[in-house]
DSSP file (Angstrom, degrees, kcal/mol; ACC not computed):
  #  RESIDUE AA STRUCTURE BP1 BP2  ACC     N-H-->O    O-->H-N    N-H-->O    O-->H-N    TCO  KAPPA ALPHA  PHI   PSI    X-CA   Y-CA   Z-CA
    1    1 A X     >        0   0    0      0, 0.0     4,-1.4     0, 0.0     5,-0.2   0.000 360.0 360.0 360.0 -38.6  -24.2  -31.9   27.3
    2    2 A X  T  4  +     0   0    0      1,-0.3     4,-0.3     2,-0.2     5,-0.0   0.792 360.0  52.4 -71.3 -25.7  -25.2  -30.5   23.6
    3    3 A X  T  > S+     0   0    0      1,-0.2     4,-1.3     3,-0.2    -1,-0.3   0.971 107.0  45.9 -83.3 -21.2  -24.7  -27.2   24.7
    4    4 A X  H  > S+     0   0    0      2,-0.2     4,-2.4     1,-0.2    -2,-0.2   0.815 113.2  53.1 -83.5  -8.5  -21.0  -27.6   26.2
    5    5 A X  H  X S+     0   0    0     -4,-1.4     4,-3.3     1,-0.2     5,-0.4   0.905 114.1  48.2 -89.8 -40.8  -20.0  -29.6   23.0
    6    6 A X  H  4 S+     0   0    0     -4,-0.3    -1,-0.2    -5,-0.2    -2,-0.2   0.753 111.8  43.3 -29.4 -35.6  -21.4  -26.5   21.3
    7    7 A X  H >< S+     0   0    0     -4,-1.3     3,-2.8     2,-0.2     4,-0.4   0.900 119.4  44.4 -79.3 -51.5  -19.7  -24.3   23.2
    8    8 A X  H >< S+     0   0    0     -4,-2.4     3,-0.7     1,-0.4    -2,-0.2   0.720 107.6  56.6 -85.6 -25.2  -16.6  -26.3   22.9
    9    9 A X  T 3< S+     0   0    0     -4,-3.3    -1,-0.4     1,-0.2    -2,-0.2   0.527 102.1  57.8 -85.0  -8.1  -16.9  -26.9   19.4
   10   10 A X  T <  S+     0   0    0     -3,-2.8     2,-0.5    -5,-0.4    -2,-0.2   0.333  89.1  90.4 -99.4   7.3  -17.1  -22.9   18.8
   11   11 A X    <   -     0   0    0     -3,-0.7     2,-0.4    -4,-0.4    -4,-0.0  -0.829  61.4-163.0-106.3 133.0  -13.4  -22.4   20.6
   12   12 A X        -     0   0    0     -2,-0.5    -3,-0.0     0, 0.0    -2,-0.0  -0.987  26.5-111.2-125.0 144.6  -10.8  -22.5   18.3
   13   13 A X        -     0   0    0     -2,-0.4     2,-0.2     1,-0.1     0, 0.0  -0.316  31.9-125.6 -63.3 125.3   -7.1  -23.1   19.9
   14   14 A X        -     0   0    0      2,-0.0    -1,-0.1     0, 0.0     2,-0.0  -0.593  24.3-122.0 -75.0 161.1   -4.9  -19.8   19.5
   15   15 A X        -     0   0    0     -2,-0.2     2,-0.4     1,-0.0     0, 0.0  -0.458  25.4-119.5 -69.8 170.9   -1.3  -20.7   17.7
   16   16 A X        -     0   0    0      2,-0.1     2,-1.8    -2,-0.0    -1,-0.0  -0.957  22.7-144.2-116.2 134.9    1.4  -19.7   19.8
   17   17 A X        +     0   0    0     -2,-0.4   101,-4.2     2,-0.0     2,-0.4  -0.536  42.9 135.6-100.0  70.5    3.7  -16.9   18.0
   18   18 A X  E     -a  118   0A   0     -2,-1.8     2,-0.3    99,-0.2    21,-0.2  -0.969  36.7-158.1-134.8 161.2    7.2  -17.5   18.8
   19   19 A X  E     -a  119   0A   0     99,-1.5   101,-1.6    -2,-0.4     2,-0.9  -0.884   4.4-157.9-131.9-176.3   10.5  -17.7   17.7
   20   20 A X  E     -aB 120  37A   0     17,-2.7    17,-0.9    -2,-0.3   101,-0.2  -0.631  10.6-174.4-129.5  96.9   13.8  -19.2   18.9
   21   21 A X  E     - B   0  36A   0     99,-1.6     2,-0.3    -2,-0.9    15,-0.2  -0.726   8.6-159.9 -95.2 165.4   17.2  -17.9   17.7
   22   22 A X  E     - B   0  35A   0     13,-1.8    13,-2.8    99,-0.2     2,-0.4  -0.973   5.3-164.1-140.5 122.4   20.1  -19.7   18.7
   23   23 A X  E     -cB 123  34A   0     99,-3.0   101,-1.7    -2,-0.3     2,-0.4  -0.939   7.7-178.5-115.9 138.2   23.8  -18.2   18.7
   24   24 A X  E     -cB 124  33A   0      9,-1.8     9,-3.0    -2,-0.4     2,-0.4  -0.963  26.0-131.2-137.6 139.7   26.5  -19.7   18.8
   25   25 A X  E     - B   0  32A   0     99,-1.5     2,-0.6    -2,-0.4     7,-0.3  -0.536  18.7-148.0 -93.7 148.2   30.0  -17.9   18.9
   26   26 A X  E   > - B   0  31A   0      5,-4.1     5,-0.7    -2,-0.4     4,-0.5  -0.798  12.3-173.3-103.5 109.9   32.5  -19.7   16.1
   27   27 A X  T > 5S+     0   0    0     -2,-0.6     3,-2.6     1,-0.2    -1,-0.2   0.883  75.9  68.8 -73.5 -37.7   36.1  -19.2   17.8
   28   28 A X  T 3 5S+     0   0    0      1,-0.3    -1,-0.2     2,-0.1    -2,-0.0   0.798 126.2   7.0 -16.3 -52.3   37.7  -20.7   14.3
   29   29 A X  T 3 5S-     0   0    0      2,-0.2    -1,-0.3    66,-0.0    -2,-0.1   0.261 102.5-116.9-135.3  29.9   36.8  -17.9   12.7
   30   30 A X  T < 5 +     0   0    0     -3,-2.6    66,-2.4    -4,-0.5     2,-0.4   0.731  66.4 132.3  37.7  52.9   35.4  -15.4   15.4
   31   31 A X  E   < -BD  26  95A   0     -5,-0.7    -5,-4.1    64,-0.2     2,-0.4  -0.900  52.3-137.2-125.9 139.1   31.7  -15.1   14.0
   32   32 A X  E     -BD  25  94A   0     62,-1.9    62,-3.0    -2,-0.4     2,-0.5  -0.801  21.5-160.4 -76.6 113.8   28.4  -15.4   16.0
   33   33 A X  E     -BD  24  93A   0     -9,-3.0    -9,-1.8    -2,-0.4     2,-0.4  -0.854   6.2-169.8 -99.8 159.8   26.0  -17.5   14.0
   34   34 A X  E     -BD  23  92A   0     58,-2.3    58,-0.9    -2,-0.5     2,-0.5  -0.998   4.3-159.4-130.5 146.6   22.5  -17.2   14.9
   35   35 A X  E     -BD  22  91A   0    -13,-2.8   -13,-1.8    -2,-0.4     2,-0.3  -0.987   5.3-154.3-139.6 120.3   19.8  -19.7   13.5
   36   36 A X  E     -BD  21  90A   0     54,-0.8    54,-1.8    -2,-0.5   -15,-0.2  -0.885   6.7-163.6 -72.7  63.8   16.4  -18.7   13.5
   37   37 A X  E     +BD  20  89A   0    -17,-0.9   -17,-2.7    -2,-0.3     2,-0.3  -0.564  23.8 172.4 -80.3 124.4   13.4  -21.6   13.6
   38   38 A X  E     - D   0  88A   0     50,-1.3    50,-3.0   -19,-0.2     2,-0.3  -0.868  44.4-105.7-131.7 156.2   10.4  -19.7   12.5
   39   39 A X  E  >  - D   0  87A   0     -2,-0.3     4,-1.4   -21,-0.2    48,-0.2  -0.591  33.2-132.5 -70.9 149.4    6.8  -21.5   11.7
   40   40 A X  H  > S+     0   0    0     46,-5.3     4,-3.5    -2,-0.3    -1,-0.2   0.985  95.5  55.3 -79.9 -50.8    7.0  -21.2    7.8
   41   41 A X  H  > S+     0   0    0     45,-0.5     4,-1.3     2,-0.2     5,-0.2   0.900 110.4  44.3 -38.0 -59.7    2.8  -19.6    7.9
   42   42 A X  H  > S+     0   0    0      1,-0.2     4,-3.1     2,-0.2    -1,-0.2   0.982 111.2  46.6 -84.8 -46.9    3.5  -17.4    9.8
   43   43 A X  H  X S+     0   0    0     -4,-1.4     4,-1.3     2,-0.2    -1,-0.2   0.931 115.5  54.5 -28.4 -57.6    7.1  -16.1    8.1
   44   44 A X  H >X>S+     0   0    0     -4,-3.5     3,-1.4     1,-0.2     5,-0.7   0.834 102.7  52.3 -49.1 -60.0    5.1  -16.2    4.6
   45   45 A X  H 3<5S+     0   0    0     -4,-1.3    -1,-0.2     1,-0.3     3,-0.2   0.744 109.0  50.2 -59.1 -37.4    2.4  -14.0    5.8
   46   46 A X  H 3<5S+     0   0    0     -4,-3.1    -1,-0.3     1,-0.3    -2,-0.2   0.905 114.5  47.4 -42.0 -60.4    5.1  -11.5    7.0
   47   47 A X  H <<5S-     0   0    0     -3,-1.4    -2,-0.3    -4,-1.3    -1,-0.3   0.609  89.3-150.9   3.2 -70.3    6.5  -11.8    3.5
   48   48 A X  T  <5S+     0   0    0     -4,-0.5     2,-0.2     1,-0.3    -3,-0.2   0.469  83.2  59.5  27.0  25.5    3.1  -11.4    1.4
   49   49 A X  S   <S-     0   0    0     -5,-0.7     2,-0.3     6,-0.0    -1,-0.3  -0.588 109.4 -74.5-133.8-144.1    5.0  -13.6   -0.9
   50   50 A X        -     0   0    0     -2,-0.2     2,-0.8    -3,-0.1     5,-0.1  -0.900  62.6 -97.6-109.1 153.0    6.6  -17.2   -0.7
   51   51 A X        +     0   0    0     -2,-0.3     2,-0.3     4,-0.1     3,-0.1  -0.404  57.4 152.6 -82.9 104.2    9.9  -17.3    1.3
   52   52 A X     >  -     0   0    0     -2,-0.8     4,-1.6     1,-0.1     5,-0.2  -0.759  47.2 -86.2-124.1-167.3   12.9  -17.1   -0.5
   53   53 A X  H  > S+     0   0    0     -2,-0.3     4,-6.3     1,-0.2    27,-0.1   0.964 123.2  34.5  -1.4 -87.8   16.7  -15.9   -0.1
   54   54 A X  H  4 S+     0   0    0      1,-0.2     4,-0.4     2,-0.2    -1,-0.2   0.814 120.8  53.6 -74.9 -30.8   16.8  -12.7   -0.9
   55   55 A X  H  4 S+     0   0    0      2,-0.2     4,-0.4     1,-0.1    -1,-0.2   0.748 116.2  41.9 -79.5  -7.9   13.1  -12.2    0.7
   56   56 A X  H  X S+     0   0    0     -4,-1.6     4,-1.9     2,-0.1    -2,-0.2   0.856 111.4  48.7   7.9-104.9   14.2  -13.6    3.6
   57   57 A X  T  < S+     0   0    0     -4,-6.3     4,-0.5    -5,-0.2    -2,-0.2   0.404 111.3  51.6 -71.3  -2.4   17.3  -12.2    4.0
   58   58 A X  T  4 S+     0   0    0     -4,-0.4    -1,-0.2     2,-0.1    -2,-0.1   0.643 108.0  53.7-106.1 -18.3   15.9   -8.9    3.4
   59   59 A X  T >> S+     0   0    0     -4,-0.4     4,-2.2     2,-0.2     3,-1.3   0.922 111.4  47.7 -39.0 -66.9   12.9   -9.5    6.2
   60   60 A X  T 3< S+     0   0    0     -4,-1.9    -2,-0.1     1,-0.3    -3,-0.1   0.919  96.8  73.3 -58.9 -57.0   15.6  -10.4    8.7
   61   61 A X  T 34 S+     0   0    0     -4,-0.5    -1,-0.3     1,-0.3    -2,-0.2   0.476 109.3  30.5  -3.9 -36.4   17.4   -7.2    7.5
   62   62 A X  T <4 S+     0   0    0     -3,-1.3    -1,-0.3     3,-0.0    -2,-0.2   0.734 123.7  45.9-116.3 -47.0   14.8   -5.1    9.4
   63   63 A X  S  < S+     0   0    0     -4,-2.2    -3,-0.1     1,-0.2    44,-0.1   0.758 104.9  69.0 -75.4-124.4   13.9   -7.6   12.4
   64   64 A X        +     0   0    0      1,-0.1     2,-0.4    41,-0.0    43,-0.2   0.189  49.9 162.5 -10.8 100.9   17.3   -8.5   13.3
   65   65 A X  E     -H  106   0B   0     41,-1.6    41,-1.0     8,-0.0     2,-0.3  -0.886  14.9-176.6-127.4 130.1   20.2   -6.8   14.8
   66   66 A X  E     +H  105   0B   0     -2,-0.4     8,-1.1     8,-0.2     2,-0.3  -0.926  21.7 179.9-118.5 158.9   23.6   -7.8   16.6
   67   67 A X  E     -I   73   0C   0     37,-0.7     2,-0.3    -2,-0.3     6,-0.2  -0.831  30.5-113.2-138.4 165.9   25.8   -4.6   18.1
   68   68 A X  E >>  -I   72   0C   0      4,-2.7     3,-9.9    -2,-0.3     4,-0.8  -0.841  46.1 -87.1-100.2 152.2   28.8   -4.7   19.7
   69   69 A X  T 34 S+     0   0    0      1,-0.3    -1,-0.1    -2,-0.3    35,-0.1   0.593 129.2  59.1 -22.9 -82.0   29.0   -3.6   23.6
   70   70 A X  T 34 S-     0   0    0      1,-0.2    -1,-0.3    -3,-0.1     3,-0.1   0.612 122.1-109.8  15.2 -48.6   29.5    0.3   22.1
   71   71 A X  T <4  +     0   0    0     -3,-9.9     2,-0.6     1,-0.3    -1,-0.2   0.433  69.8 144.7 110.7 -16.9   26.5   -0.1   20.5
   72   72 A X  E  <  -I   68   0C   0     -4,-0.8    -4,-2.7    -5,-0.0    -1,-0.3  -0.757  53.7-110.3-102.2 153.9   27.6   -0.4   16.9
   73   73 A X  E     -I   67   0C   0     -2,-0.6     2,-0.5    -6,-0.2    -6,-0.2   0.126  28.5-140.0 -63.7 168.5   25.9   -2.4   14.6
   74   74 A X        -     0   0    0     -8,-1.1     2,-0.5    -7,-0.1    -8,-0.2  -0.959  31.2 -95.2-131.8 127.7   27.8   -5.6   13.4
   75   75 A X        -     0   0    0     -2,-0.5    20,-0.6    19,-0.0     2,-0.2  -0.478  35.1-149.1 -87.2 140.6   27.7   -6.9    9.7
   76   76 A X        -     0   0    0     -2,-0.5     2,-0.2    18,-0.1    18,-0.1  -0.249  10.1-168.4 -82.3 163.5   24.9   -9.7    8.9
   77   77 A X        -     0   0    0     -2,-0.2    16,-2.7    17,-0.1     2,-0.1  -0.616  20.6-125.1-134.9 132.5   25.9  -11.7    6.5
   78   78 A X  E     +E   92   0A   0     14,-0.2    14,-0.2    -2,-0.2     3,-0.0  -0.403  28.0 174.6 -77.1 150.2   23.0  -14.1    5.1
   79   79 A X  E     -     0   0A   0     12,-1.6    13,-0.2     1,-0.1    -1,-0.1   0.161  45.4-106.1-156.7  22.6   24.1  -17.7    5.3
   80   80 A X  E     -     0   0A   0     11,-0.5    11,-2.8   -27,-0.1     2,-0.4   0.137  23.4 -90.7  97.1 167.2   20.5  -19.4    4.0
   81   81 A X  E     -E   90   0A   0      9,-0.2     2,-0.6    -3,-0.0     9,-0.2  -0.861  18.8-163.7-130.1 153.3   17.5  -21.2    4.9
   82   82 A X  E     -E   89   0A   0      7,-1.6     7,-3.1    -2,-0.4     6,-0.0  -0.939  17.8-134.0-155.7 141.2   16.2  -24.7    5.1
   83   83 A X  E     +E   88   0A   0     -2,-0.6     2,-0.2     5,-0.2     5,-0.2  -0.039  25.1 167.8 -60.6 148.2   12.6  -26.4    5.3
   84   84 A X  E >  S-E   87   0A   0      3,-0.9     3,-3.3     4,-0.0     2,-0.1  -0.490  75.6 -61.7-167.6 100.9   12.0  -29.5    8.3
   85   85 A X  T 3  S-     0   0    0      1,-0.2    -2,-0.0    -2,-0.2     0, 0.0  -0.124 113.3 -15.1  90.2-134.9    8.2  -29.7    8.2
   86   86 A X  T 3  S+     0   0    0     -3,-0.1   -46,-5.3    -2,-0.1   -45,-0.5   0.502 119.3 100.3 -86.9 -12.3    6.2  -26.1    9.4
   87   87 A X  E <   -DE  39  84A   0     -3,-3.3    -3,-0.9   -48,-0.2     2,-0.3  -0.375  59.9-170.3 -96.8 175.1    9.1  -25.2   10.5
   88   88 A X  E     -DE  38  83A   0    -50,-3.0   -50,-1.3    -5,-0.2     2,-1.0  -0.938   8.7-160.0-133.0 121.5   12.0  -22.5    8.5
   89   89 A X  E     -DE  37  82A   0     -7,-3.1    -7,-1.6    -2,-0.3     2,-0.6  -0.753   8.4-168.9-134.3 139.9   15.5  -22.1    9.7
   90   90 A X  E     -DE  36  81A   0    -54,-1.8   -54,-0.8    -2,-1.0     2,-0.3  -0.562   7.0-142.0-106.9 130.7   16.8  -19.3    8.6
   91   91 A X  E     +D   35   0A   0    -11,-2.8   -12,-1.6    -2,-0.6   -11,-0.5  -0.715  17.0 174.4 -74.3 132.5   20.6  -18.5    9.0
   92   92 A X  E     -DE  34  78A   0    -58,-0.9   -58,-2.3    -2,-0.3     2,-0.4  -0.985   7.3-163.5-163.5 140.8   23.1  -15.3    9.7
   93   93 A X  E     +D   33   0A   0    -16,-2.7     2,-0.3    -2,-0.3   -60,-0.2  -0.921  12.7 163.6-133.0 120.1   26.9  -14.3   10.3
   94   94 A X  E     -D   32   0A   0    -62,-3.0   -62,-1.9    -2,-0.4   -18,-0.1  -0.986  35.2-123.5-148.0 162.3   28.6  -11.8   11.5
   95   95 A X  E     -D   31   0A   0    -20,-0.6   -64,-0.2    -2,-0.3     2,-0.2  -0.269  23.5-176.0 -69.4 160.2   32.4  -11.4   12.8
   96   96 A X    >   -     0   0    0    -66,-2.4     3,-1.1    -2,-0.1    -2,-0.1  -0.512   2.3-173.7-164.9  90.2   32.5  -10.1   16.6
   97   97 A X  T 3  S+     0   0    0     -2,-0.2     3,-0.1     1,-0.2   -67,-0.1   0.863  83.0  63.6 -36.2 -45.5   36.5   -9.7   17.2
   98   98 A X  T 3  S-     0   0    0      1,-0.2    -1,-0.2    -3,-0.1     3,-0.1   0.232 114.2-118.8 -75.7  16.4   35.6   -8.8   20.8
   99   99 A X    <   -     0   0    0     -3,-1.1    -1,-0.2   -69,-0.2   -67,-0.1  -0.104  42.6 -77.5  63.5-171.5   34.1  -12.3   21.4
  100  100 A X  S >  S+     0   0    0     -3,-0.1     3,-3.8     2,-0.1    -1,-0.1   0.789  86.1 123.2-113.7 -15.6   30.1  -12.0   22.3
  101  101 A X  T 3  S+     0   0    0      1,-0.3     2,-1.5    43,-0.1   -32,-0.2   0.147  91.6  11.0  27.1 144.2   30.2  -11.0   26.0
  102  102 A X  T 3  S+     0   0    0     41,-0.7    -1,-0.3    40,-0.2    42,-0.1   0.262  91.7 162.1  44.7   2.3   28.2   -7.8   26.2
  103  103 A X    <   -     0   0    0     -3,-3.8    40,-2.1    -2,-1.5   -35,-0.2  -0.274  35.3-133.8 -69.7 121.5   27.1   -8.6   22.5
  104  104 A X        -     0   0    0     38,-0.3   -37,-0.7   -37,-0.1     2,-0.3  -0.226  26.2-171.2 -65.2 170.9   23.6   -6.2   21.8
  105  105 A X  E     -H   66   0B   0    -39,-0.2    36,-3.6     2,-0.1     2,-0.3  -0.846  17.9-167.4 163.2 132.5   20.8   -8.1   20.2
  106  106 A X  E     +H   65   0B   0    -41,-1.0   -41,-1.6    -2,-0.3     2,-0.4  -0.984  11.2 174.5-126.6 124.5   17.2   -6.9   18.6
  107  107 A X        +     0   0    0     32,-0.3    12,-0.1    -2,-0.3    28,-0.1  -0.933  19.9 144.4-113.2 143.2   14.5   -9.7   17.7
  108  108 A X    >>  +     0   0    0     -2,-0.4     3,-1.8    26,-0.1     4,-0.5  -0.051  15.3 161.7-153.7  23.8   11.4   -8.3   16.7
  109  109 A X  T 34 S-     0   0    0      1,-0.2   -90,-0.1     2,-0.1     4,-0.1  -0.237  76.1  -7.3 -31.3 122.4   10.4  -10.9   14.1
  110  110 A X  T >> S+     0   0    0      1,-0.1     3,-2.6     7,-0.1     4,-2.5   0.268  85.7 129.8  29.9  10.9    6.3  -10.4   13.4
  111  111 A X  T <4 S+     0   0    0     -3,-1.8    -2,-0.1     1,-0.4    -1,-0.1   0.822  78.7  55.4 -52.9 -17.5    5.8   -7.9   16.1
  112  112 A X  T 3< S+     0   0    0     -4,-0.5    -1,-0.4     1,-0.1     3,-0.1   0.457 111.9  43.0 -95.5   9.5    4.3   -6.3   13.3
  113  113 A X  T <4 S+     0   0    0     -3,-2.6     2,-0.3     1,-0.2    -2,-0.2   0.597 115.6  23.2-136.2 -74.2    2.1   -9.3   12.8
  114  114 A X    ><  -     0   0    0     -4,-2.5     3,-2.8     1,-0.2    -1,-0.2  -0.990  60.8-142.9-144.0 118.1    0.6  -10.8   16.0
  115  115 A X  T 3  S+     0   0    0     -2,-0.3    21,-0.3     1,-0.3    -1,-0.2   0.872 105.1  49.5 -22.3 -80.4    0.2   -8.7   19.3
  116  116 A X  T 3  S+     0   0    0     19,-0.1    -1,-0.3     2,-0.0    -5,-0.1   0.577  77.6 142.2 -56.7 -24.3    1.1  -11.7   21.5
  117  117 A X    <   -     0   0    0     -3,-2.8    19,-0.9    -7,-0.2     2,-0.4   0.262  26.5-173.9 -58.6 156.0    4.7  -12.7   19.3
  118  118 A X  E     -aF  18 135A   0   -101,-4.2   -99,-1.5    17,-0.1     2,-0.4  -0.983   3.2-168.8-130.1 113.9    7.7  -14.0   22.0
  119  119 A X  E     -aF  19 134A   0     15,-2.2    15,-2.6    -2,-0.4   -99,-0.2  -0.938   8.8-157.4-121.3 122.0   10.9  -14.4   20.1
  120  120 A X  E     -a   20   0A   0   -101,-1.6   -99,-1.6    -2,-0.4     2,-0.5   0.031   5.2-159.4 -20.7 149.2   13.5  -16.3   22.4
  121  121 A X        -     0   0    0     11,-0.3    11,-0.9  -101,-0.2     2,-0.3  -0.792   4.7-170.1-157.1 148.8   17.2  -16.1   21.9
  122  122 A X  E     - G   0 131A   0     -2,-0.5   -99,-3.0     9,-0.2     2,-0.3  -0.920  10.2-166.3-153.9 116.5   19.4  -18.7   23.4
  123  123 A X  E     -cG  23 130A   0      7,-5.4     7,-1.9    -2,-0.3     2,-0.3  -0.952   7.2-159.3-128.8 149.4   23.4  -17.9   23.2
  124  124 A X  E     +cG  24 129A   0   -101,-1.7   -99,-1.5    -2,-0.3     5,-0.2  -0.935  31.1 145.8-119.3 141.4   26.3  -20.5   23.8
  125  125 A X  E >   - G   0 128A   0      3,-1.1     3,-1.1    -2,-0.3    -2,-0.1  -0.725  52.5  -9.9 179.9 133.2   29.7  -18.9   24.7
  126  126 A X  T 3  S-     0   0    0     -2,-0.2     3,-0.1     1,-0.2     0, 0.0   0.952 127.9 -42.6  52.0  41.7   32.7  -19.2   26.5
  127  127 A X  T 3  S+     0   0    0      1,-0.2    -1,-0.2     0, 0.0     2,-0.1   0.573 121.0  74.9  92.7  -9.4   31.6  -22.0   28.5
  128  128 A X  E <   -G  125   0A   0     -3,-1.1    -3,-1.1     2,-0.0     2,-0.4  -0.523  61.3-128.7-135.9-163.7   27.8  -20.8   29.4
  129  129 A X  E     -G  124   0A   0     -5,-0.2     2,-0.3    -2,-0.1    -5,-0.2  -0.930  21.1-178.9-151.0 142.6   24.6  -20.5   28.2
  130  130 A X  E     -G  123   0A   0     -7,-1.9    -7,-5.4    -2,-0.4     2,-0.2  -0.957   7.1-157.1-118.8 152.5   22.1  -17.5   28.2
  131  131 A X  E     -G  122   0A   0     -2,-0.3     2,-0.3    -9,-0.2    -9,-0.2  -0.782   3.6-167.1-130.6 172.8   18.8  -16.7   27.1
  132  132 A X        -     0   0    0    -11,-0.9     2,-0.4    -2,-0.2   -11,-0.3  -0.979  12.4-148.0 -60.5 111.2   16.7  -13.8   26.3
  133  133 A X        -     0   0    0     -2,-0.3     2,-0.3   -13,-0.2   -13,-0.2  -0.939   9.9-156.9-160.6 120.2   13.4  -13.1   25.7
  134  134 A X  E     +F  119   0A   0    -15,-2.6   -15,-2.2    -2,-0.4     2,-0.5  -0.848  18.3 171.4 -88.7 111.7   11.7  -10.1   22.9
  135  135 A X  E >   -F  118   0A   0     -2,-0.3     3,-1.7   -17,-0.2   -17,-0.1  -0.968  44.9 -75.4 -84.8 125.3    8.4   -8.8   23.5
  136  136 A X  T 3  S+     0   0    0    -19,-0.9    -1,-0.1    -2,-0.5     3,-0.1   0.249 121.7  25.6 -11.2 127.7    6.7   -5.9   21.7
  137  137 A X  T 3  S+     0   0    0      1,-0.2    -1,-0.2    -3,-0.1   -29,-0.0   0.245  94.2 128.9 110.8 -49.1    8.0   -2.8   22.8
  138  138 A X    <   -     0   0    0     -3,-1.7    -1,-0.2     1,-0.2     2,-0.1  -0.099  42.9-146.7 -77.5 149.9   11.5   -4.2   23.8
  139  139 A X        -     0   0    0      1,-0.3   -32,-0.3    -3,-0.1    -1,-0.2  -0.134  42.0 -63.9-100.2-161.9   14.8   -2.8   22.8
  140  140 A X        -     0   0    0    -34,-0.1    -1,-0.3    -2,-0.1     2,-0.3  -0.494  54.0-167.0 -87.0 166.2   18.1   -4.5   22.1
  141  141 A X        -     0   0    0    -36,-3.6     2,-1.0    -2,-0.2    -3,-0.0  -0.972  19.4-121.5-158.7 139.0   19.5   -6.1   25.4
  142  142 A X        -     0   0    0     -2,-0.3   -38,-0.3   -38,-0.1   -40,-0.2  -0.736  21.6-114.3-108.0 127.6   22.9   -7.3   25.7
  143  143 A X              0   0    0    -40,-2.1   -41,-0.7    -2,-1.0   -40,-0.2   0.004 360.0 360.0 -53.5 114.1   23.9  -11.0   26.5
  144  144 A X              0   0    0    -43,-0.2    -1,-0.2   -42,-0.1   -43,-0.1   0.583 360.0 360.0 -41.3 360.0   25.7  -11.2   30.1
């Protein structure tokens, strides 16, 4: 018995390394938001600093990409972040005239981090729901 609480007491739990964007297309004013819940540890460590705005939004910048079917890139727009807990969720805007249908989309938030990271995408639009799912390695993929 002392040796399995030994044993057991020398295993340490891994974290799990994901994130979860969520888009959702805005007809009012014909923008795709996406909101980002990242664990705030791991987002600093990405960082090397403390998370603010502009380092943030300049993070995201690299990680994060919407295209239109075509292929061309769409302009982000930052639209902020806010603390609940461990958690950071970080905000981004861009217009997509053509609705989001075929819309390209790049997560690779910490892939540069942690071997294991899964970042998730979840889009509402036009009536449905679709998901996603970024592994190392992975390219952009465009929501059915």
């Amino acid at each position: 018995m002392e040796l399995l609480l030994a044993v057991l007491s020398g295993l340490t739990l891994h974290p799990l390394h994901t994130t979860l964007t969520q888009l959702a297309y805005r007809d009012a004013d014909r923008t795709v938001e996406a909101t980002v819940r990242v664990f705030a540890d791991d987002f600093r460590a990405a960082l090397g600093q403390e998370v603010t705005d502009s380092a943030a939004a300049a993070y995201l910048r690299s990680t994060f990409t919407l295209a239109d079917p075509a292929g061309r890139p769409l302009a982000i727009a930052w639209c902020g972040l806010r603390r609940t807990g461990d958690l950071l969720w970080l905000c981004l805007r861009a217009p997509t005239f053509q609705g989001v249908t075929g819309l390209r989309v790049r997560v690779t938030l910490l892939f540069e981090r942690y071997a294991d990271q899964i970042n998730i995408v979840q889009a509402s639009y036009a009536g449905r729901r679709a998901a996603l799912l970024f592994t190392r390695g992975d390219a952009a993929k465009a929501l059915p």
